[in-house]
N, C-alpha and C positions, 0 to 999 in steps of 0.2 A: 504494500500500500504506500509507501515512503518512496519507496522506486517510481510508483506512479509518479504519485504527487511534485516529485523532484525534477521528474522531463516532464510536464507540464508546463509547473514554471519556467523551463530552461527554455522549451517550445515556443511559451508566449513572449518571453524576452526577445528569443531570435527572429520571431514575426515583428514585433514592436522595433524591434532593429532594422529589417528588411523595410518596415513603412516610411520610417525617418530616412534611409537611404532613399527609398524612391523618391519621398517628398524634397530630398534637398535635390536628386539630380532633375526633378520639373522645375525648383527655383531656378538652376543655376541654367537650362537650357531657355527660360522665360529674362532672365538677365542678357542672356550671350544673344539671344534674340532683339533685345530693347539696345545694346549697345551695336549691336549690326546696323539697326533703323537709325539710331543716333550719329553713328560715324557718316554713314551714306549720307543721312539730311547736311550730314555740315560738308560734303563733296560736293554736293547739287546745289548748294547756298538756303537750305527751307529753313529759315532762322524759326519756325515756330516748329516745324517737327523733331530740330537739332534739338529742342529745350524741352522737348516732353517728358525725359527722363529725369530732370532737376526737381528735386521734392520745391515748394516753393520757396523753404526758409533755407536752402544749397547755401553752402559756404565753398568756393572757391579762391585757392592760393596760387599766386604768382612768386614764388620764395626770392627769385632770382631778381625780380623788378621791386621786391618789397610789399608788393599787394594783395591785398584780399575782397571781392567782391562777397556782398552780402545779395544774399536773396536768388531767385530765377530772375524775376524782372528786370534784375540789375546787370548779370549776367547775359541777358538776351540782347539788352540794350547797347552795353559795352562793344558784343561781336560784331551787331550790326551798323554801328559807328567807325568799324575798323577802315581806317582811308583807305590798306593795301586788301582789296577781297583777294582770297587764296586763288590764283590757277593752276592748282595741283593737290589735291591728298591723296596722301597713299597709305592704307592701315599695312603693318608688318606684322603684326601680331597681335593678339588679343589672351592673354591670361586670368585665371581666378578662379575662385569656387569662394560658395557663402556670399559674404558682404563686400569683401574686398576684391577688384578687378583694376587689373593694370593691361594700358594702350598702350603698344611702340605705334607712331606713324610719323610720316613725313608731310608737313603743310610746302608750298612753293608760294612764296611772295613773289613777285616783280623779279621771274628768274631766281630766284635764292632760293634753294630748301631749308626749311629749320627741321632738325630731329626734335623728335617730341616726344613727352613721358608723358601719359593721363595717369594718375590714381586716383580711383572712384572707390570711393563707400556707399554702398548699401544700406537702406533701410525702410520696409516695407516695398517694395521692389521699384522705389526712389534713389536717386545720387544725391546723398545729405552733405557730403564734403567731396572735394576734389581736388587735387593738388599736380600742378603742369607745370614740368620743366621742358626748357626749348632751347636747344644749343646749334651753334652752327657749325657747318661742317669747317674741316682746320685740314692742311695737307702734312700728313705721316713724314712725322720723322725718317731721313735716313737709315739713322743707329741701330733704328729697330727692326729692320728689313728682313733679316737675318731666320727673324722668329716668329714672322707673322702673315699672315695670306691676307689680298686685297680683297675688299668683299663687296665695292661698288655698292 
């Protein structure tokens, strides 16, 4: 009777395990969905589809400029003030699972590529903070030639 009762328990644990796995891989496939939509909107210029993913009260950092935009509204209004509009994004990759999801892509101003970092937080299947660094590209040392493959 003990024996029963033991893989019972152990049966319902493994099912209550199997449902939280199922449940997190529909969140993270409903995220990787909603940042697909969001990367594309901001390649096509849809400044209100780009911002459907920002919960309204998004916090947004620029570490490297010093800034932080408060809000969606504030955020939508900022990109679409931008004098130079991109002609060119290109996602390289898209990582994450749960809350946290990090973007490589490349934006193209006026001929210039900037490399790009996004990191998005999650909450309720919202962007509640987001933090972008943007670096330009620099021509390879010499020195280092030796040890490292070009990877355009």
């Amino acid at each position: 009777m003990v024996e029963i009762v033991a893989k019972s328990v152990a049966q319902e644990q493994r099912e209550q395990n199997n449902q939280v796995e199922q449940s997190m891989l529909v969140e993270n496939a409903q995220v990787r969905e909603a940042l697909n939509a969001h990367w594309h909107a901001s390649a096509v210029g849809d400044a209100n589809a780009e911002h459907d993913i920002y919960d309204d009260d998004a916090i947004c950092d620029y570490p490297q400029s010093g800034e932080r935009i408060l809000g969606r509204s504030n955020l939508q209004a900022l990109r679409s003030h931008h004098p130079g509009k991109p002609s060119g994004f290109n996602v390289r990759r898209i990582l994450g699972k749960g809350d946290l999801w990090i973007t490589e892509y490349t934006i193209t101003y006026q001929g210039r590529p900037a490399y790009t970092v996004s990191i998005m937080e999650f909450r309720n299947g919202k962007v509640v903070h987001e933090t972008q660094y943007f670096a330009d590209p620099f021509e390879a040392p010499a020195w280092r030639s030796q040890w490292v493959q070009r990877i355009a």
